[in-house]
VMD Tcl script that builds the backbone (N, CA, C; Angstrom):
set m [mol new atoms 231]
animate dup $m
set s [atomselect $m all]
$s set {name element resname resid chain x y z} {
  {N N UNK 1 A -21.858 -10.592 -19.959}
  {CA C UNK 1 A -21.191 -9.597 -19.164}
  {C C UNK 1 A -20.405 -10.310 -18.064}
  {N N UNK 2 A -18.709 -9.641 -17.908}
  {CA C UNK 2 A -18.777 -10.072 -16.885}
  {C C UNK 2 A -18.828 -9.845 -15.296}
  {N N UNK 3 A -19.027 -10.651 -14.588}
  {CA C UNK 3 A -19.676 -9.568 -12.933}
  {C C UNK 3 A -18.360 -10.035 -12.547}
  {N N UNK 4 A -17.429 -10.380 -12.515}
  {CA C UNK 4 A -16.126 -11.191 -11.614}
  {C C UNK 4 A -15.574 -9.616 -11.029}
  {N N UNK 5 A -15.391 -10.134 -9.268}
  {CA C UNK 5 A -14.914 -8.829 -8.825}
  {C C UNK 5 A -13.974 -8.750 -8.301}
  {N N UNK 6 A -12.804 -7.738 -8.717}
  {CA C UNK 6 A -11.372 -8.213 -8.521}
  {C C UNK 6 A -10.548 -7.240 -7.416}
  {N N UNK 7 A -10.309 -7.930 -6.049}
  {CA C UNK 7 A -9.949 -7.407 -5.458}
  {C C UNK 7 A -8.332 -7.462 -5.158}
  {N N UNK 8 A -8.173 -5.983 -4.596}
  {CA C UNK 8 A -6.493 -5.427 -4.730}
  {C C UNK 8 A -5.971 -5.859 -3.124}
  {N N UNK 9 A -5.182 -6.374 -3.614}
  {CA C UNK 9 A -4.530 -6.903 -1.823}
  {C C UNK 9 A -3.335 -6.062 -1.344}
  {N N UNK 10 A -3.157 -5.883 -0.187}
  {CA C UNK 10 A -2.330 -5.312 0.492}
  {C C UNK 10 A -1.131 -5.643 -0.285}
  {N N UNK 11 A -0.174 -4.807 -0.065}
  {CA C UNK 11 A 1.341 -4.710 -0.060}
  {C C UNK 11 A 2.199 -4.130 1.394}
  {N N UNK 12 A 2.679 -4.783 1.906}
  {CA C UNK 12 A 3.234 -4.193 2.941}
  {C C UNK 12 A 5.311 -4.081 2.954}
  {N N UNK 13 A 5.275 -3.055 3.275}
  {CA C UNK 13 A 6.949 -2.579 3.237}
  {C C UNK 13 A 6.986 -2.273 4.580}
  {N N UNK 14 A 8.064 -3.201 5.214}
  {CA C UNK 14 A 8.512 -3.259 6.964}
  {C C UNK 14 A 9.339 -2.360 7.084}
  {N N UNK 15 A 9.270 -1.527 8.086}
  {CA C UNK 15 A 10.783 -0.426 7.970}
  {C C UNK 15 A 10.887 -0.735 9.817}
  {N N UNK 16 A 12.007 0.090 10.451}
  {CA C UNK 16 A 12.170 0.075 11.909}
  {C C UNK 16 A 11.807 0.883 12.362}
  {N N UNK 17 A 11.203 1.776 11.971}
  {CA C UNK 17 A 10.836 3.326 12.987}
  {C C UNK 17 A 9.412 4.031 11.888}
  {N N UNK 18 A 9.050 4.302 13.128}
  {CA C UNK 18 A 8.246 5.519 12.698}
  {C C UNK 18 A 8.481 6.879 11.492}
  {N N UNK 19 A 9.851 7.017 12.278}
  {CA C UNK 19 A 10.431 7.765 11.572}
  {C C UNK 19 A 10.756 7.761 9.795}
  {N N UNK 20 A 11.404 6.180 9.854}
  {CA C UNK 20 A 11.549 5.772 8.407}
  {C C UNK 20 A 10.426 5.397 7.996}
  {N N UNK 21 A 8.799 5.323 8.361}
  {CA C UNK 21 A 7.895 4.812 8.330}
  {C C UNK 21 A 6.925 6.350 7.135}
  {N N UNK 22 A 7.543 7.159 8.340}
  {CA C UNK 22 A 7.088 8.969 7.555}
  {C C UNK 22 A 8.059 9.202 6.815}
  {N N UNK 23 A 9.802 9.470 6.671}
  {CA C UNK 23 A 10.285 9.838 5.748}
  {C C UNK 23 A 9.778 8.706 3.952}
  {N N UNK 24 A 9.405 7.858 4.370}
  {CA C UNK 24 A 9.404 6.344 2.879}
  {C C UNK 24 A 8.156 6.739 2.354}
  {N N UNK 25 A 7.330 7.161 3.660}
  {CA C UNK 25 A 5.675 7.930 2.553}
  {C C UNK 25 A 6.012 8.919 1.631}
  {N N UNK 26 A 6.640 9.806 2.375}
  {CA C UNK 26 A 7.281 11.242 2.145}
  {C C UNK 26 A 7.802 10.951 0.668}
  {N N UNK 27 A 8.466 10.275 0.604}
  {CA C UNK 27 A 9.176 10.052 -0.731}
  {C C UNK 27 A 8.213 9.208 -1.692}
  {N N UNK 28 A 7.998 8.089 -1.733}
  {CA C UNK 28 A 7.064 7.742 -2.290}
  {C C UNK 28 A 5.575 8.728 -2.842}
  {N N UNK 29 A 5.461 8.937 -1.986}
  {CA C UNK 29 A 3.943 10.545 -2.530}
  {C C UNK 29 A 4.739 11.760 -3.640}
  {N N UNK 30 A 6.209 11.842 -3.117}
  {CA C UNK 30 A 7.237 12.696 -4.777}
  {C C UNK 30 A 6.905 11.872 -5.802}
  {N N UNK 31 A 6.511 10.440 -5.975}
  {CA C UNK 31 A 6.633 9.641 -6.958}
  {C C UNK 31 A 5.253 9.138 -7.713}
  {N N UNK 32 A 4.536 9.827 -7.049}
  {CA C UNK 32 A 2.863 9.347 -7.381}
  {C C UNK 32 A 2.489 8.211 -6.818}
  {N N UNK 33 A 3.675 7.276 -5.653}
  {CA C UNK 33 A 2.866 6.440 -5.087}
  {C C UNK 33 A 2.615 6.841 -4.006}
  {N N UNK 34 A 1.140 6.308 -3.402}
  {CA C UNK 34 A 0.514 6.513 -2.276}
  {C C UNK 34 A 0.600 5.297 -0.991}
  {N N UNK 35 A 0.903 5.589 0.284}
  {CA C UNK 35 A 0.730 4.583 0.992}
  {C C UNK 35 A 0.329 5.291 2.294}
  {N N UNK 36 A 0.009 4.371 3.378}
  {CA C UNK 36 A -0.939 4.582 4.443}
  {C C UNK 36 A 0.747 3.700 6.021}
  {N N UNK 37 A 0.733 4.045 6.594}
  {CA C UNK 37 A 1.228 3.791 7.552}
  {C C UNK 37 A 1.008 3.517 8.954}
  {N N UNK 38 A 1.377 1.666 9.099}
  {CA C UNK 38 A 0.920 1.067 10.291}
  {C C UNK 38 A 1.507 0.543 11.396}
  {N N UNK 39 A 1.093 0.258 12.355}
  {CA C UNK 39 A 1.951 -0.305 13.373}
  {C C UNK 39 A 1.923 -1.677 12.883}
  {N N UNK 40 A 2.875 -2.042 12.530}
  {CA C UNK 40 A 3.267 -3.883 12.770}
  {C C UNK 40 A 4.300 -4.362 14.238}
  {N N UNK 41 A 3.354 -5.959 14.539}
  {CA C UNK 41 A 4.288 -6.431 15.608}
  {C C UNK 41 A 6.134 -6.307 15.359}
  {N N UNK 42 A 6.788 -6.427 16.034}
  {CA C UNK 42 A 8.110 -6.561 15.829}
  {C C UNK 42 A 9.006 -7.813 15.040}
  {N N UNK 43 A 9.462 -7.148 14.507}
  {CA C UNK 43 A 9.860 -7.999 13.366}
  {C C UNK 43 A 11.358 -9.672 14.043}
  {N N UNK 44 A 11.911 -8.722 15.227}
  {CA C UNK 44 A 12.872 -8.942 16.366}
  {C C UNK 44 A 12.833 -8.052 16.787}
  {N N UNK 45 A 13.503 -8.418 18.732}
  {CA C UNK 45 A 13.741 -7.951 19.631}
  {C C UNK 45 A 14.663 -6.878 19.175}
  {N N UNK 46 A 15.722 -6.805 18.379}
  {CA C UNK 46 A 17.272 -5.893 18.502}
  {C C UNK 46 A 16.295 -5.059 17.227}
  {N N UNK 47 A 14.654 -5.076 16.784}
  {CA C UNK 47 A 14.882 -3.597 15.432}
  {C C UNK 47 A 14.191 -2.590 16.142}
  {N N UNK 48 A 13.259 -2.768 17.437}
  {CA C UNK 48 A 12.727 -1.416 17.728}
  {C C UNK 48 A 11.206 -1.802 17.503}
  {N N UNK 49 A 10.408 -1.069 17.479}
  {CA C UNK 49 A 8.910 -0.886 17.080}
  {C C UNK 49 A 8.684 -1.172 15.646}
  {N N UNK 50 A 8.384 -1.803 14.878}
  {CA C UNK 50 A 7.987 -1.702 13.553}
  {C C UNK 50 A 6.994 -0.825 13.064}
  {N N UNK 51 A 6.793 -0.442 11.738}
  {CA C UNK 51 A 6.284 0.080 11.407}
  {C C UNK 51 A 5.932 -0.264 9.187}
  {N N UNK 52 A 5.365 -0.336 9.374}
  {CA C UNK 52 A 4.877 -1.052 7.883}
  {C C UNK 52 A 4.374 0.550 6.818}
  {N N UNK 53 A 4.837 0.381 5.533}
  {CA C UNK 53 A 4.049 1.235 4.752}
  {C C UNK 53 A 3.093 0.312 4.122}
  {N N UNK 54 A 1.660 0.540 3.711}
  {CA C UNK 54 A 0.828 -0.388 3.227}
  {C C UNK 54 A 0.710 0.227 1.990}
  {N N UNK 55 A 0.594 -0.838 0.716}
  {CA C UNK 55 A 0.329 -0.225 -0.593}
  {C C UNK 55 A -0.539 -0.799 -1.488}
  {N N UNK 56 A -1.372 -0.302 -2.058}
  {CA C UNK 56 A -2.215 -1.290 -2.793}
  {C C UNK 56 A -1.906 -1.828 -4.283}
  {N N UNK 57 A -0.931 -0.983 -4.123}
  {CA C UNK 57 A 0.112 -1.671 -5.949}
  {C C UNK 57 A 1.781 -0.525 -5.940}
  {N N UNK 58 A 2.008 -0.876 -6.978}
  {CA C UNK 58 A 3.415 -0.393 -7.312}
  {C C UNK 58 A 4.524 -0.910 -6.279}
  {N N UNK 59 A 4.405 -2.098 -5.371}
  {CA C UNK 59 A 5.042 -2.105 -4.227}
  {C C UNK 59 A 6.709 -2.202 -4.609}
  {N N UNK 60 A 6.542 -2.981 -5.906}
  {CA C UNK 60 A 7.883 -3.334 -6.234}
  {C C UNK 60 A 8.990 -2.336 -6.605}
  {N N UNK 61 A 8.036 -1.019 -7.632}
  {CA C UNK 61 A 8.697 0.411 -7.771}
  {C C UNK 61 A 8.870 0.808 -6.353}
  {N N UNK 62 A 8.331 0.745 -5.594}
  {CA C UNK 62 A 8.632 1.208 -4.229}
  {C C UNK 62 A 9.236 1.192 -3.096}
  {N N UNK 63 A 9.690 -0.366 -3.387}
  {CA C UNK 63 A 10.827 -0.753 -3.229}
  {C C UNK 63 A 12.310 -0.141 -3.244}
  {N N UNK 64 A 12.190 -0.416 -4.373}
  {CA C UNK 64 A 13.758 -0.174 -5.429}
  {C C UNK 64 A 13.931 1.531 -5.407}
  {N N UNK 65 A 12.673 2.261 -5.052}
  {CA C UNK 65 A 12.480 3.869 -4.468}
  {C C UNK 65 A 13.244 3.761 -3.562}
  {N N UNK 66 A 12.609 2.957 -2.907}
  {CA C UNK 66 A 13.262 3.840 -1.265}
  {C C UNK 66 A 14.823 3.039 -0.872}
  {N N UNK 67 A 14.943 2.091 -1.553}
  {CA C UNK 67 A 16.425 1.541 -1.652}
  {C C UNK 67 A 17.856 2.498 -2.287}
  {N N UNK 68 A 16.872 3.227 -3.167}
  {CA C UNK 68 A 17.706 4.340 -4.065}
  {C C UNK 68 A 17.608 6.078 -2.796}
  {N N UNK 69 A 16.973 5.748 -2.027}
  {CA C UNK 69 A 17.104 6.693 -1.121}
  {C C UNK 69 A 17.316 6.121 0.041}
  {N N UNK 70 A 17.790 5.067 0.457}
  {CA C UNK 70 A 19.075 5.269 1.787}
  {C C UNK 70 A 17.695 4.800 2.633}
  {N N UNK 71 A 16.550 3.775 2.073}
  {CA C UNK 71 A 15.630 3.718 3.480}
  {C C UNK 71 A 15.414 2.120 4.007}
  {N N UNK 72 A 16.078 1.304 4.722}
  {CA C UNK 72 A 15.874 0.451 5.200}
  {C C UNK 72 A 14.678 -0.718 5.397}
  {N N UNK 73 A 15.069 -1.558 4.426}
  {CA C UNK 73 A 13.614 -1.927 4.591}
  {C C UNK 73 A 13.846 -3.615 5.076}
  {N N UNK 74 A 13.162 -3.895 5.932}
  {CA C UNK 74 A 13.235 -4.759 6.964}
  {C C UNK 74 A 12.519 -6.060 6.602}
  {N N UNK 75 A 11.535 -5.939 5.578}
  {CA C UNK 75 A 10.504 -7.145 5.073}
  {C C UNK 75 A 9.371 -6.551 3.896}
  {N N UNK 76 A 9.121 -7.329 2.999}
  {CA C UNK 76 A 8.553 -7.183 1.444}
  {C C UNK 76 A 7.071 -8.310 1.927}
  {N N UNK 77 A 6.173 -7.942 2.294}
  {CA C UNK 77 A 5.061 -9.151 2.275}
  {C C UNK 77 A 3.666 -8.604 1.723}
}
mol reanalyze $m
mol bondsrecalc $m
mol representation Tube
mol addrep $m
């Protein structure tokens, strides 16, 4: 048998606002993906407050989602 236990690592999608932080869930949850939304440090001085969507898979569909809807995305880590 095997016991090996396989854990799912974060996905994080950087956006500049809060705002784009709730509209990118918003859309993503139309799509069956789910994500959770966090404060991240600032990415630079000139973007504002950051704000991260966290995902535990599909990050890459989720991506190319919210690119196809006009949503800014600031960093893929």
């Amino acid at each position: 048998m095997n016991n090996e236990v396989k854990y799912m690592t974060k996905q994080f999608i950087s956006v500049s606002s809060i705002t784009y932080a709730m509209k990118a869930k918003s859309i993503l949850r139309n799509y069956g993906i789910y994500a959770d939304i966090v404060k991240t440090s600032k990415i630079s001085d000139s973007k504002g407050c950051g704000y991260s969507l966290v995902l535990l898979k599909n990050a890459d569909k989720a991506v190319s989602i919210l690119k196809e809807n006009n949503i800014n995305i600031l960093a893929v880590n």
